[in-house]
CHARMM-style PDB file with segment names, atoms N, HN, CA, C and O in Angstrom:
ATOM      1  N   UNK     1      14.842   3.687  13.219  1.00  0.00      PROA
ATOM      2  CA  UNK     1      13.928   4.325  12.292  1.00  0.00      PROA
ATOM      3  C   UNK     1      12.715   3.418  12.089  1.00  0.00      PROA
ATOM      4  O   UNK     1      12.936   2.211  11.994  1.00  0.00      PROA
ATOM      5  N   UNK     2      11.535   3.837  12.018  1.00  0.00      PROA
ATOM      6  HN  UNK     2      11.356   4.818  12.095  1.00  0.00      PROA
ATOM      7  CA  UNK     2      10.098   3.362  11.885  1.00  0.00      PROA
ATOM      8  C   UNK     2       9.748   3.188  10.527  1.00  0.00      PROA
ATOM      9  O   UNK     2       8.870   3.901  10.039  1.00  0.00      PROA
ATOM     10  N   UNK     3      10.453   2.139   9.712  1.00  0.00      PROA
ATOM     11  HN  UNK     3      11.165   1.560  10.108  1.00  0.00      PROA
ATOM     12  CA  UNK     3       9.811   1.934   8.383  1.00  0.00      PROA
ATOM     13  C   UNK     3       8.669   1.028   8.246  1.00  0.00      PROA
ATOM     14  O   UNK     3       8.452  -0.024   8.847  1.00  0.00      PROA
ATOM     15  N   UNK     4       7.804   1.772   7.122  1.00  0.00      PROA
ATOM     16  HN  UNK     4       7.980   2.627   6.633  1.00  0.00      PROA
ATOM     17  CA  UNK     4       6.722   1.046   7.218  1.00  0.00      PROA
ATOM     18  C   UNK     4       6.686   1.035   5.377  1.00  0.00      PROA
ATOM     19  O   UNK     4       7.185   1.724   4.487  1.00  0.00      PROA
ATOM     20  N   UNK     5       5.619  -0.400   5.475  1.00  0.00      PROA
ATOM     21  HN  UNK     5       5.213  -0.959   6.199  1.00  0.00      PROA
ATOM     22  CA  UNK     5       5.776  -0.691   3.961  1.00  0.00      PROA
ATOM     23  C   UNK     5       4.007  -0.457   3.762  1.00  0.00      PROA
ATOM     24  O   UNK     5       3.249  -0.523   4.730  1.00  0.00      PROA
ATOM     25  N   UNK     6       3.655  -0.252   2.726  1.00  0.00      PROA
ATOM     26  HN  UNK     6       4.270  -0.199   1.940  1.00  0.00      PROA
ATOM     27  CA  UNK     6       2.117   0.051   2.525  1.00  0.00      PROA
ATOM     28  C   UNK     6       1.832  -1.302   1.507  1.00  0.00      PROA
ATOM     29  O   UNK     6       2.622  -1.665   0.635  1.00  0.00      PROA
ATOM     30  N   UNK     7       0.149  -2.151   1.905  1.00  0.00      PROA
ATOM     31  HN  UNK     7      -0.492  -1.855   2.613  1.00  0.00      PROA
ATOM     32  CA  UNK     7       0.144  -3.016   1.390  1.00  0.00      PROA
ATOM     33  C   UNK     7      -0.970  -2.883   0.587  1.00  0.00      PROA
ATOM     34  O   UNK     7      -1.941  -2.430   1.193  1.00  0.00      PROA
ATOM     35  N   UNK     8      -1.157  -3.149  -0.668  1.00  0.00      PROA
ATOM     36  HN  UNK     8      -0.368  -3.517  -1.160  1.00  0.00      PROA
ATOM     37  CA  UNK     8      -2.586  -3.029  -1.349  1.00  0.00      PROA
ATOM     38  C   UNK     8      -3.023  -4.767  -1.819  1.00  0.00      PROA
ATOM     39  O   UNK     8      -2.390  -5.548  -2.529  1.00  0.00      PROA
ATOM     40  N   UNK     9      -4.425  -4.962  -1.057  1.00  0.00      PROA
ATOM     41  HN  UNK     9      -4.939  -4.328  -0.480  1.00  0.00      PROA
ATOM     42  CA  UNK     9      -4.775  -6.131  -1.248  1.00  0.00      PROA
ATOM     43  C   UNK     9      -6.025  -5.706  -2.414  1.00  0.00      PROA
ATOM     44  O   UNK     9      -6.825  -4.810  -2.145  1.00  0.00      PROA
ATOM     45  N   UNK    10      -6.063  -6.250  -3.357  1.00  0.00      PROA
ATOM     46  HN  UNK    10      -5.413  -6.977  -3.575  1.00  0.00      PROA
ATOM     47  CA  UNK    10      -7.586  -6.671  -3.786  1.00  0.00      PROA
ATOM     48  C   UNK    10      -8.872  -7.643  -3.681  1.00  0.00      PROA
ATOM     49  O   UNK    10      -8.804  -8.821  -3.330  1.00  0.00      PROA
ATOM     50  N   UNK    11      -9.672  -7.181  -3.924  1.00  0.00      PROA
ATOM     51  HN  UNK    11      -9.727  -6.224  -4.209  1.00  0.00      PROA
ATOM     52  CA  UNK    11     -10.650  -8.495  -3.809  1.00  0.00      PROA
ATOM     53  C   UNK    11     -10.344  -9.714  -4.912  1.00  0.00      PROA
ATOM     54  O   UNK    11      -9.830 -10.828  -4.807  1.00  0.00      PROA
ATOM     55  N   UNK    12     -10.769  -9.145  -5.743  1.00  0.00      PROA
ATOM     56  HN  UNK    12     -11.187  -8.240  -5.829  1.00  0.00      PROA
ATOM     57  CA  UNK    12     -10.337  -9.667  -7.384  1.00  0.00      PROA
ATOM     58  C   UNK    12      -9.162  -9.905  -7.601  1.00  0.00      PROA
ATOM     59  O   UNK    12      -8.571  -9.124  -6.855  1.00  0.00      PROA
ATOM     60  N   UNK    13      -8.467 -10.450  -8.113  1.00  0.00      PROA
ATOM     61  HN  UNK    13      -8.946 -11.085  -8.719  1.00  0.00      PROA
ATOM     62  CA  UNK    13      -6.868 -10.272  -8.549  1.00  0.00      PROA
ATOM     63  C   UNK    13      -6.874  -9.777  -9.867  1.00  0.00      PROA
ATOM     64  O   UNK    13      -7.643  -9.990 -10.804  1.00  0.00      PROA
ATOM     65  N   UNK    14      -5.686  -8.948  -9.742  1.00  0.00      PROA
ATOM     66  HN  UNK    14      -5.061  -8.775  -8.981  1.00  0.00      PROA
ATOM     67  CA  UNK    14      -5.480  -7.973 -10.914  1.00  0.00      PROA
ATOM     68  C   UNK    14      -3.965  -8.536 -11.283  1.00  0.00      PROA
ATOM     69  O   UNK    14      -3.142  -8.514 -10.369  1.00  0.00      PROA
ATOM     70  N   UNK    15      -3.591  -8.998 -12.476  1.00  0.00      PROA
ATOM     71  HN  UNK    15      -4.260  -9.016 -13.219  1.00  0.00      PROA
ATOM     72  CA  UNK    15      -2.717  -8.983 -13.456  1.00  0.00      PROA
ATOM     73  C   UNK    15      -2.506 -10.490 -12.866  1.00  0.00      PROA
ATOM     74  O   UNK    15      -1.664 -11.105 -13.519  1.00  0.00      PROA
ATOM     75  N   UNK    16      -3.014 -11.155 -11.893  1.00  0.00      PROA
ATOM     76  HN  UNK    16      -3.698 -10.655 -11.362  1.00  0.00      PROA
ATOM     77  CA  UNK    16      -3.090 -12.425 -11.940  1.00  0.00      PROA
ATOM     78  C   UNK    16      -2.565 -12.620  -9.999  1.00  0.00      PROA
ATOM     79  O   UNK    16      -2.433 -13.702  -9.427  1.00  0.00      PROA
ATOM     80  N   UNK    17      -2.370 -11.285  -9.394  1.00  0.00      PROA
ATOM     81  HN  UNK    17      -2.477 -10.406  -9.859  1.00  0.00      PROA
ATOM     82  CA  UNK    17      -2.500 -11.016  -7.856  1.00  0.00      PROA
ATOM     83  C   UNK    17      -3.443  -9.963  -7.166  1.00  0.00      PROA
ATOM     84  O   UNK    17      -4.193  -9.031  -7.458  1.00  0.00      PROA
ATOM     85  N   UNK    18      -2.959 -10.663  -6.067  1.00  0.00      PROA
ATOM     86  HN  UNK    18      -2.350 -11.419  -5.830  1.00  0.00      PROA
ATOM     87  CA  UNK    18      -3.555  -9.727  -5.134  1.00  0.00      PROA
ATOM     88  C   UNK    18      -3.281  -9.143  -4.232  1.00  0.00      PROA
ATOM     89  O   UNK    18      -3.986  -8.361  -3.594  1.00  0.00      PROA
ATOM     90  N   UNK    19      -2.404  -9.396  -4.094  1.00  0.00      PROA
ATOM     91  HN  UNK    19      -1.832 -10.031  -4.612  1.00  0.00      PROA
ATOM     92  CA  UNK    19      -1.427  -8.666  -2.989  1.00  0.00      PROA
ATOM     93  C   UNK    19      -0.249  -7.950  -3.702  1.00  0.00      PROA
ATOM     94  O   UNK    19       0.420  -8.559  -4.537  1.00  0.00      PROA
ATOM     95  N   UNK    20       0.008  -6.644  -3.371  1.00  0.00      PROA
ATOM     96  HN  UNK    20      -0.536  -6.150  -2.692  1.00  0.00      PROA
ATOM     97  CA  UNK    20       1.025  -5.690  -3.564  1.00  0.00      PROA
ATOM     98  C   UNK    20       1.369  -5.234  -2.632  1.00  0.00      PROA
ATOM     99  O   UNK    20       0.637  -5.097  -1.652  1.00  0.00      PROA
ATOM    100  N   UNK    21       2.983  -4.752  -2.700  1.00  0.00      PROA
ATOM    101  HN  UNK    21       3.578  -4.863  -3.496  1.00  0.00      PROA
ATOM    102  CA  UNK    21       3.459  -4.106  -1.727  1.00  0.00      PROA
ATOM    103  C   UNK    21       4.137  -2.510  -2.467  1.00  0.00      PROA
ATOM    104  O   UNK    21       4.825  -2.238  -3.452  1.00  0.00      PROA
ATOM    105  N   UNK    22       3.534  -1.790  -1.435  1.00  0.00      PROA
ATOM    106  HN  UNK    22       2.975  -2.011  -0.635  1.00  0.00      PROA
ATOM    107  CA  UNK    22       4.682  -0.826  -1.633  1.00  0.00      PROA
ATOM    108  C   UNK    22       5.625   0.711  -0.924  1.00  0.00      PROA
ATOM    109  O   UNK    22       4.976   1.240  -0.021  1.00  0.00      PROA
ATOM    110  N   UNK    23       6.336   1.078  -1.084  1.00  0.00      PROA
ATOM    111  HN  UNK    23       6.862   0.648  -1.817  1.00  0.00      PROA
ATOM    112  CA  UNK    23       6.864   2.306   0.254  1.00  0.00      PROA
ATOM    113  C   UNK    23       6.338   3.588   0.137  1.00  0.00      PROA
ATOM    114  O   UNK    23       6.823   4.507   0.797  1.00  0.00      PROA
ATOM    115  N   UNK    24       5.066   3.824  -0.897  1.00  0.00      PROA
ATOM    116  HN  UNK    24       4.672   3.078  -1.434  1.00  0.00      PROA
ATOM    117  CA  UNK    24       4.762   5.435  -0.881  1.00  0.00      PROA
ATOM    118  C   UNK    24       3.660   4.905  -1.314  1.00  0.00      PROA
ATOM    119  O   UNK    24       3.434   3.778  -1.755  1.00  0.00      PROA
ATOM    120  N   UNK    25       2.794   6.074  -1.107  1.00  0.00      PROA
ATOM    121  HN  UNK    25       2.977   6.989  -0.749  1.00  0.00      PROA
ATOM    122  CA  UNK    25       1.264   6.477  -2.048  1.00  0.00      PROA
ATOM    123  C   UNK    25       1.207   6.450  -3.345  1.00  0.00      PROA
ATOM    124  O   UNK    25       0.438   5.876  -4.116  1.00  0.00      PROA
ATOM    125  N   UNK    26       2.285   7.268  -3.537  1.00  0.00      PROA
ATOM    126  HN  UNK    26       2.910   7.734  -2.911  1.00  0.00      PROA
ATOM    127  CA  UNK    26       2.481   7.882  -4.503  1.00  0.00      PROA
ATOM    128  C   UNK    26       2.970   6.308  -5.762  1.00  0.00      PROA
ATOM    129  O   UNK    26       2.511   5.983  -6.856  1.00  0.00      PROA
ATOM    130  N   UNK    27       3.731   5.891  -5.157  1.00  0.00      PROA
ATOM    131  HN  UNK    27       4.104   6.154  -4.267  1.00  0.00      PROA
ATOM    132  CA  UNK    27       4.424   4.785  -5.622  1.00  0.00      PROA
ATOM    133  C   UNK    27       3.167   3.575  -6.479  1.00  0.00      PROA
ATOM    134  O   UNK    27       3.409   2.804  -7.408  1.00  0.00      PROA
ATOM    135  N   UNK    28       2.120   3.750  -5.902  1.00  0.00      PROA
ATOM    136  HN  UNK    28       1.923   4.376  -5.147  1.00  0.00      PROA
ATOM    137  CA  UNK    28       0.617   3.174  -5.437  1.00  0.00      PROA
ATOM    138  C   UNK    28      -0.010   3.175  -6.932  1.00  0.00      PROA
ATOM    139  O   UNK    28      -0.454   2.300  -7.675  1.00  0.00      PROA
ATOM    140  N   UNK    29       0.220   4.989  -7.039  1.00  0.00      PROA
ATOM    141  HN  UNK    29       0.581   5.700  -6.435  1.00  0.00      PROA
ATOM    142  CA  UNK    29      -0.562   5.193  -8.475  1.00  0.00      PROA
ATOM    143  C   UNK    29       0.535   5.407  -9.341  1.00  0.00      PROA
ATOM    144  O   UNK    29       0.566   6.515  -9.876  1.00  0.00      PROA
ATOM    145  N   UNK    30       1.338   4.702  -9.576  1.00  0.00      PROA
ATOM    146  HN  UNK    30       1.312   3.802  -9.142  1.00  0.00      PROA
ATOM    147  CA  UNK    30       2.446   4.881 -10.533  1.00  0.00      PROA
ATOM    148  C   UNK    30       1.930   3.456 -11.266  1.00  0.00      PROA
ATOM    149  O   UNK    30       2.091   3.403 -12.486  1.00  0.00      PROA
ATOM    150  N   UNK    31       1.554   2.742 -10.851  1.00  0.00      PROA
ATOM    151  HN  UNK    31       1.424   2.785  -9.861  1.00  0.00      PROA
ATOM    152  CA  UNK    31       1.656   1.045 -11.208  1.00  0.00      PROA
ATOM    153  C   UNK    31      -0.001   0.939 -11.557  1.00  0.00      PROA
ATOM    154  O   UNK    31      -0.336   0.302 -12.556  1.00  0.00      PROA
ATOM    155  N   UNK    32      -1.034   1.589 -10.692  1.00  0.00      PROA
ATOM    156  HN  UNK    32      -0.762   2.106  -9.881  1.00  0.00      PROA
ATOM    157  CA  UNK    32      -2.477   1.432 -10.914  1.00  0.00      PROA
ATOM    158  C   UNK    32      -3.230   2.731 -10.497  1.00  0.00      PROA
ATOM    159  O   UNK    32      -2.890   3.404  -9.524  1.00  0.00      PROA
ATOM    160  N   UNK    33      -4.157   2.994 -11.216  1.00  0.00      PROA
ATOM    161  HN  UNK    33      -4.433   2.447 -12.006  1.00  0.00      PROA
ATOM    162  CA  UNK    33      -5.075   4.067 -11.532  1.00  0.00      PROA
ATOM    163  C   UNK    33      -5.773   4.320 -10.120  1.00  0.00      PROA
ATOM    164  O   UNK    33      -5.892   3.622  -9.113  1.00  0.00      PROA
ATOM    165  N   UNK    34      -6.239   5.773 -10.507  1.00  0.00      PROA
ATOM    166  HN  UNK    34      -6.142   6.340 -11.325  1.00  0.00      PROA
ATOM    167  CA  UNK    34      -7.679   5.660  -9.184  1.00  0.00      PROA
ATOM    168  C   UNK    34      -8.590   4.692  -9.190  1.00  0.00      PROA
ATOM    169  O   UNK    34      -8.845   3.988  -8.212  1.00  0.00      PROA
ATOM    170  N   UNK    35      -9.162   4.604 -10.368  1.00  0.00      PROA
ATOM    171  HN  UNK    35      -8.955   5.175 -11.162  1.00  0.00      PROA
ATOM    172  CA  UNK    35     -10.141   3.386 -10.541  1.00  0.00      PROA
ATOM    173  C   UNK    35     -10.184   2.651 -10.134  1.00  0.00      PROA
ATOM    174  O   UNK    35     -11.183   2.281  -9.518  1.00  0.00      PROA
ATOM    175  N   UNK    36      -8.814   1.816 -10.268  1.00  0.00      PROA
ATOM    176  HN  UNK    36      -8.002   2.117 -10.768  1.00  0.00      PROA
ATOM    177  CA  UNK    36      -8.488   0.695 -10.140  1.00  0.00      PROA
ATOM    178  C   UNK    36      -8.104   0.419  -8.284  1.00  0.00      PROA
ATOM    179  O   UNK    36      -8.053  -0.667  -7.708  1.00  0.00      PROA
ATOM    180  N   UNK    37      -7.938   1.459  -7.842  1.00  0.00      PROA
ATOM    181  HN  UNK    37      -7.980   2.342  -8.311  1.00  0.00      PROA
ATOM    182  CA  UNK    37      -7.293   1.532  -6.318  1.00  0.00      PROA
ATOM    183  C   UNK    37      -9.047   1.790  -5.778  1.00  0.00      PROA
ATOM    184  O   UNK    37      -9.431   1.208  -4.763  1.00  0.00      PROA
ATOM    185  N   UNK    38      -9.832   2.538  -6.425  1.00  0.00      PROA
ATOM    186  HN  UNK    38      -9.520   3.011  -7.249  1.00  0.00      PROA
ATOM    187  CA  UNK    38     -11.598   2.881  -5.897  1.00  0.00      PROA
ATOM    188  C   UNK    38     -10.862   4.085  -5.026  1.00  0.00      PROA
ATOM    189  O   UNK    38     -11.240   4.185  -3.859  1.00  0.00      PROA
ATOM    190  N   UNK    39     -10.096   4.780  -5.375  1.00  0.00      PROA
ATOM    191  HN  UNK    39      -9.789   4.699  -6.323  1.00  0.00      PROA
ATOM    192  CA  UNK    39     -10.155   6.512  -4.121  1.00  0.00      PROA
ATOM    193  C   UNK    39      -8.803   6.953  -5.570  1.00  0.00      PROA
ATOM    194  O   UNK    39      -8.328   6.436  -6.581  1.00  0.00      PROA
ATOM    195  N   UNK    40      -8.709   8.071  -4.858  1.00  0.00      PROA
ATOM    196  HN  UNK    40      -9.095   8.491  -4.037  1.00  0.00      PROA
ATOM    197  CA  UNK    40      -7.660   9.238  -5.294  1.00  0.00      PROA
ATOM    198  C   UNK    40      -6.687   9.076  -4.393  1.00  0.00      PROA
ATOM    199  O   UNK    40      -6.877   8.458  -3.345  1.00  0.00      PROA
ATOM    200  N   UNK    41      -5.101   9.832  -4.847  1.00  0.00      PROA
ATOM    201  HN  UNK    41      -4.947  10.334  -5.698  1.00  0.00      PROA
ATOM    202  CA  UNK    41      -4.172   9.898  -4.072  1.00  0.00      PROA
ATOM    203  C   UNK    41      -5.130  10.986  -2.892  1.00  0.00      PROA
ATOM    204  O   UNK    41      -5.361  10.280  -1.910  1.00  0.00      PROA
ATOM    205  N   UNK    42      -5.432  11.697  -2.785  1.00  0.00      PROA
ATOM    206  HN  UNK    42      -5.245  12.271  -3.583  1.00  0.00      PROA
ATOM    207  CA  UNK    42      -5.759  12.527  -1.876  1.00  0.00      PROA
ATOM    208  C   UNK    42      -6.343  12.210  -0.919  1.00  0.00      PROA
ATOM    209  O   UNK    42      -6.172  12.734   0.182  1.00  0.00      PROA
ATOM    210  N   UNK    43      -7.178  11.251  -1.173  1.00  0.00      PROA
ATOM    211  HN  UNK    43      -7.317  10.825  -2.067  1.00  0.00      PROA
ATOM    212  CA  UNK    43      -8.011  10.540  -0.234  1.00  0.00      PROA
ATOM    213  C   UNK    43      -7.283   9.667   0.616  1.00  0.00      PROA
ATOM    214  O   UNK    43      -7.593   9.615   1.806  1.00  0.00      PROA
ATOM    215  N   UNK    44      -6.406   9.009   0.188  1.00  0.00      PROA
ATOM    216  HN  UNK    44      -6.154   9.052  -0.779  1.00  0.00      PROA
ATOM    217  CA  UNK    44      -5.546   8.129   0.585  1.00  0.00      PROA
ATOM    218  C   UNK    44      -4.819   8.995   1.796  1.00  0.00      PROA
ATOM    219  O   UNK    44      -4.786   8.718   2.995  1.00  0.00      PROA
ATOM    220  N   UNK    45      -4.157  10.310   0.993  1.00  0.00      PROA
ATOM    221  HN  UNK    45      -4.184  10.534   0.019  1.00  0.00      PROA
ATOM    222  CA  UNK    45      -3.382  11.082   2.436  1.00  0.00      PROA
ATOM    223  C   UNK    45      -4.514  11.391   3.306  1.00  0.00      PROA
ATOM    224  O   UNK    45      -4.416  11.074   4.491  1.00  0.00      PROA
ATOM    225  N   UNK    46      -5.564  11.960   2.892  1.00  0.00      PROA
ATOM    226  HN  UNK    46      -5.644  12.217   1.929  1.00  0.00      PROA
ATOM    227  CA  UNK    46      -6.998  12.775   4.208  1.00  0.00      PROA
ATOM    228  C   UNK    46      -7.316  11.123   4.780  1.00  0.00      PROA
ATOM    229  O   UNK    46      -7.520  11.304   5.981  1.00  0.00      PROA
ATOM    230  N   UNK    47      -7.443   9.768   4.538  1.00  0.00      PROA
ATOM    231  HN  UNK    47      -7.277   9.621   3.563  1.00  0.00      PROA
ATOM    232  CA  UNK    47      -8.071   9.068   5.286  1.00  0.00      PROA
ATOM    233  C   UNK    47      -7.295   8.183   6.740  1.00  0.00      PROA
ATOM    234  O   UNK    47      -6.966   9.044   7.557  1.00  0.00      PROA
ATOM    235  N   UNK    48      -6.966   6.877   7.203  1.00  0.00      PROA
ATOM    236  HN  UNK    48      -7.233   6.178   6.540  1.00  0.00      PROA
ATOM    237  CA  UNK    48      -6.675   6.583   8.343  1.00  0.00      PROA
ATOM    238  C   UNK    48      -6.945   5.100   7.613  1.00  0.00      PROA
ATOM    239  O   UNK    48      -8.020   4.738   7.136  1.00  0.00      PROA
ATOM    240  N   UNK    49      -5.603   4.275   7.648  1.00  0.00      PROA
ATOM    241  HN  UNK    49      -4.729   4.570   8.036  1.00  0.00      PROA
ATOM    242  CA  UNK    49      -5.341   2.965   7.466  1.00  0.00      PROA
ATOM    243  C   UNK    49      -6.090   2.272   8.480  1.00  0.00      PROA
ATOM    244  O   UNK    49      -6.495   2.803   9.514  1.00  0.00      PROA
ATOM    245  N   UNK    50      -6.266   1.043   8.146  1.00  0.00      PROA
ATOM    246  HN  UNK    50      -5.937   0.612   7.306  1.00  0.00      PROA
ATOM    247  CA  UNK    50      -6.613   0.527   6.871  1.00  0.00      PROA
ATOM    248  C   UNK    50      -7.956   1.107   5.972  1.00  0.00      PROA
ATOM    249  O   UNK    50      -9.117   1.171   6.379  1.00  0.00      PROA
ATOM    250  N   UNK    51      -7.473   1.483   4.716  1.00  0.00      PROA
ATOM    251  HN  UNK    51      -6.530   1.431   4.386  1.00  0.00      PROA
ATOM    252  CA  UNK    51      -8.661   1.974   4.174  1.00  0.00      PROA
ATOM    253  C   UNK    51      -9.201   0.845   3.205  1.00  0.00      PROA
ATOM    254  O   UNK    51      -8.562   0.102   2.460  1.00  0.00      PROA
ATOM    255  N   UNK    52     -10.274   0.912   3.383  1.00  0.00      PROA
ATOM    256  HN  UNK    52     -10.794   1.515   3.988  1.00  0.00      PROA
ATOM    257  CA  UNK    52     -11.086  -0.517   2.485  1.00  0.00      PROA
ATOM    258  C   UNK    52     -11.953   0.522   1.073  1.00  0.00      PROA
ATOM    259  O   UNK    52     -12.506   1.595   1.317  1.00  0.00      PROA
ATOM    260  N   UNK    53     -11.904   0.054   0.018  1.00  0.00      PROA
ATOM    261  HN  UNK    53     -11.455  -0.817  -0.180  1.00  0.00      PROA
ATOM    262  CA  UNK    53     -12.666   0.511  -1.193  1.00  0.00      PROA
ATOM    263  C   UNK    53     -13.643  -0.737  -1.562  1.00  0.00      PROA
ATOM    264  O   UNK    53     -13.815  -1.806  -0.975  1.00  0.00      PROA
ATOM    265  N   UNK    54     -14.175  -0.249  -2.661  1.00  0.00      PROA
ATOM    266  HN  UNK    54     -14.035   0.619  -3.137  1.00  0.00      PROA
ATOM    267  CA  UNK    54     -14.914  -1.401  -3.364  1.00  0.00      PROA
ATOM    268  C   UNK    54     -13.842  -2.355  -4.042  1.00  0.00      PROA
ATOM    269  O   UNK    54     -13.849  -3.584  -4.109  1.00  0.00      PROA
ATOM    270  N   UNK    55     -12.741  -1.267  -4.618  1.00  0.00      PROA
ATOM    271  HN  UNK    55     -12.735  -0.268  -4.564  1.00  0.00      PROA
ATOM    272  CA  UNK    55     -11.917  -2.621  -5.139  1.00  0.00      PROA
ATOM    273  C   UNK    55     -10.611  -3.050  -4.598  1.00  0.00      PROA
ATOM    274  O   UNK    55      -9.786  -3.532  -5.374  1.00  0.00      PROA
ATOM    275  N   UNK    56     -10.379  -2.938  -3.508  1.00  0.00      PROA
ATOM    276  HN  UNK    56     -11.049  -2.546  -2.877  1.00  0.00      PROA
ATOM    277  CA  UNK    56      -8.891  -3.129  -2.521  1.00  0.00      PROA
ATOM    278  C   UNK    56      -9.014  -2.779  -1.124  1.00  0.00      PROA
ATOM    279  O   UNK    56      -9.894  -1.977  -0.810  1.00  0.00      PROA
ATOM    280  N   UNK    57      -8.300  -3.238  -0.297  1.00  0.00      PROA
ATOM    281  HN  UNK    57      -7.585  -3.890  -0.552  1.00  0.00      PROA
ATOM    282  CA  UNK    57      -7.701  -2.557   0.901  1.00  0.00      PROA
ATOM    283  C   UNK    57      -6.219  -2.110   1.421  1.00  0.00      PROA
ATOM    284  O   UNK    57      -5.297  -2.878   1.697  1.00  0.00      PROA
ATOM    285  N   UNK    58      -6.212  -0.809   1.484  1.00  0.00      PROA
ATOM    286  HN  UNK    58      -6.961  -0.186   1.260  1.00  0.00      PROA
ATOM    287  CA  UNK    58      -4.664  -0.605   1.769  1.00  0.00      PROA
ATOM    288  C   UNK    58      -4.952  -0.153   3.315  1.00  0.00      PROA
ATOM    289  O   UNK    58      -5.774   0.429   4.022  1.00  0.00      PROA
ATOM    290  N   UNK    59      -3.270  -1.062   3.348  1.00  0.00      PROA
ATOM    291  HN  UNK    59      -2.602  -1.535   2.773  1.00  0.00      PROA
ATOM    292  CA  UNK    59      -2.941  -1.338   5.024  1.00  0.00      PROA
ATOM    293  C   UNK    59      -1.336  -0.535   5.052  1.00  0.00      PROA
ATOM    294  O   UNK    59      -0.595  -0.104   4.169  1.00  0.00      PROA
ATOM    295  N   UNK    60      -1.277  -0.586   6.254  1.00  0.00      PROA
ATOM    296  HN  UNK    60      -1.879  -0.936   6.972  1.00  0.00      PROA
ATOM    297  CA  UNK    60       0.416   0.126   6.745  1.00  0.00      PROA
ATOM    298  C   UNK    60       0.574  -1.114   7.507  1.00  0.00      PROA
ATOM    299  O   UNK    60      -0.273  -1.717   8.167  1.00  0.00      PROA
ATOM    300  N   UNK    61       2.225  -1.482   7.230  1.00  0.00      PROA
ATOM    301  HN  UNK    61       2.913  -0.992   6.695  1.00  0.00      PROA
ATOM    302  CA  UNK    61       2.289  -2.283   7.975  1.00  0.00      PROA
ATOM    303  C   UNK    61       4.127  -2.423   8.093  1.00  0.00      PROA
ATOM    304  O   UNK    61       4.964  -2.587   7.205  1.00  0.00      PROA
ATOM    305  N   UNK    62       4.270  -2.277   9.562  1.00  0.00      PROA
ATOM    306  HN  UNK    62       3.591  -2.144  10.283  1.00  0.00      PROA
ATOM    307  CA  UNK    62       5.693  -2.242   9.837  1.00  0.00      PROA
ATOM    308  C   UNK    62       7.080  -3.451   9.345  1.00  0.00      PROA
ATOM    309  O   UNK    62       6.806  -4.650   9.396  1.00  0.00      PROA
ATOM    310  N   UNK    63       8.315  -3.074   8.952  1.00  0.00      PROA
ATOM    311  HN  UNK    63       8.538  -2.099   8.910  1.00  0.00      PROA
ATOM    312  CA  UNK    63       9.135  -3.112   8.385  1.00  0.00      PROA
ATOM    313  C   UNK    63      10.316  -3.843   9.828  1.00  0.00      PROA
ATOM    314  O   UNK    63      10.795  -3.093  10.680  1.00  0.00      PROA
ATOM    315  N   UNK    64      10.542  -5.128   9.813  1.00  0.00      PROA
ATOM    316  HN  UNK    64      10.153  -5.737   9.121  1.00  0.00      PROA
ATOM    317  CA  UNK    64      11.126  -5.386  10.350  1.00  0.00      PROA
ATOM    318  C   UNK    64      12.457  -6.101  10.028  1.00  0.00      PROA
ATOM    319  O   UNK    64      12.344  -7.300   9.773  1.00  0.00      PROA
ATOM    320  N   UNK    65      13.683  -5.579   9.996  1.00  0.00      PROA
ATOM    321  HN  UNK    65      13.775  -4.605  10.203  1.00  0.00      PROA
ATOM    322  CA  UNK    65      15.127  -5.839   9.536  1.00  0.00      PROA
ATOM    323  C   UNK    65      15.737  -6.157  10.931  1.00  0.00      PROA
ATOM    324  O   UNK    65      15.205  -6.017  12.032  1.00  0.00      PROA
ATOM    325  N   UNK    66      16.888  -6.584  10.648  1.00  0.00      PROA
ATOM    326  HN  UNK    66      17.320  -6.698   9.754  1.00  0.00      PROA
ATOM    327  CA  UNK    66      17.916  -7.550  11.165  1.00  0.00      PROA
ATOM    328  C   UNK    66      18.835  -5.997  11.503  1.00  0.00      PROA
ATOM    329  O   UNK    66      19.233  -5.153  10.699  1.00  0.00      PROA
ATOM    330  N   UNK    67      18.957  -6.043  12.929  1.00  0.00      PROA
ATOM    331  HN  UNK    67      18.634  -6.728  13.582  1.00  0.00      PROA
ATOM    332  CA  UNK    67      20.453  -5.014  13.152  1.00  0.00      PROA
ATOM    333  C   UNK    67      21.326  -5.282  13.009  1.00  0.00      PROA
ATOM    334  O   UNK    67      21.635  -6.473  12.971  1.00  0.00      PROA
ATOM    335  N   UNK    68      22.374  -4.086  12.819  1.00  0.00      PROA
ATOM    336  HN  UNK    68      22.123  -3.119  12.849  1.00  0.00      PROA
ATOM    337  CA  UNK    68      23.862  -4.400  11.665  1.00  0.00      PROA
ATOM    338  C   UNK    68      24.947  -4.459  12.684  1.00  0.00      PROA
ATOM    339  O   UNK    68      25.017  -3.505  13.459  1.00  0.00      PROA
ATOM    340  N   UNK    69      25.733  -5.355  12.793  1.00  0.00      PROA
ATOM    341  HN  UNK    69      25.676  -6.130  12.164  1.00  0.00      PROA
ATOM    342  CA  UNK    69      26.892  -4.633  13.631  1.00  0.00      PROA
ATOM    343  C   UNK    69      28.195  -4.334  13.162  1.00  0.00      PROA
ATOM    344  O   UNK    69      29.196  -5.022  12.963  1.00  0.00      PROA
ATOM    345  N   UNK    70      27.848  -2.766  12.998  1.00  0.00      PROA
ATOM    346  HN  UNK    70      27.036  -2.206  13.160  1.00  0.00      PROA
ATOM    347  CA  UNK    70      28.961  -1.880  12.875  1.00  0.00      PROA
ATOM    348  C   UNK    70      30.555  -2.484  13.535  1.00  0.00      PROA
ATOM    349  O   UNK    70      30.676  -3.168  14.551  1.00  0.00      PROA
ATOM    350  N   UNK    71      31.698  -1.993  12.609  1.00  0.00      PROA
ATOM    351  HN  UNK    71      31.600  -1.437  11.783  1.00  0.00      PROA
ATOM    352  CA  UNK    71      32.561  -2.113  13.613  1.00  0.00      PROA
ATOM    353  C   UNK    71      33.387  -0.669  13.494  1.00  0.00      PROA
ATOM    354  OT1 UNK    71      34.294  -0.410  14.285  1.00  0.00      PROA
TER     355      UNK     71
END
């Protein structure tokens, strides 16, 4: 399976970072505003990673785990 984690960097640091991680869009604006992200959820689905704003850049970026062995 192709997991991918979504990363939101800022220019500025906000709450004392700048780097966030997280697994949805949606997840995105649960924690910080449009404002604060510079786009809308909508924009986010209509645009093409990495998207850069005035106040952040969100990236996709793949999820790499350790395989399990089943017995």
């Amino acid at each position: 399976m192709d997991e991918k984690i979504i990363k939101v960097q800022f220019h500025v640091p906000v709450d004392g970072r700048q780097e966030y991680y997280f697994t949805s869009f949606a997840a995105i604006y649960e924690h910080f505003t449009a404002q604060q992200i510079g786009c809308a959820l909508r924009t986010l689905w209509a645009s093409t990673l990495p998207k850069a704003t005035t106040q952040c850049v969100v990236s996709r970026h793949p999820v790499i785990r350790k395989a399990q062995n089943k017995k």
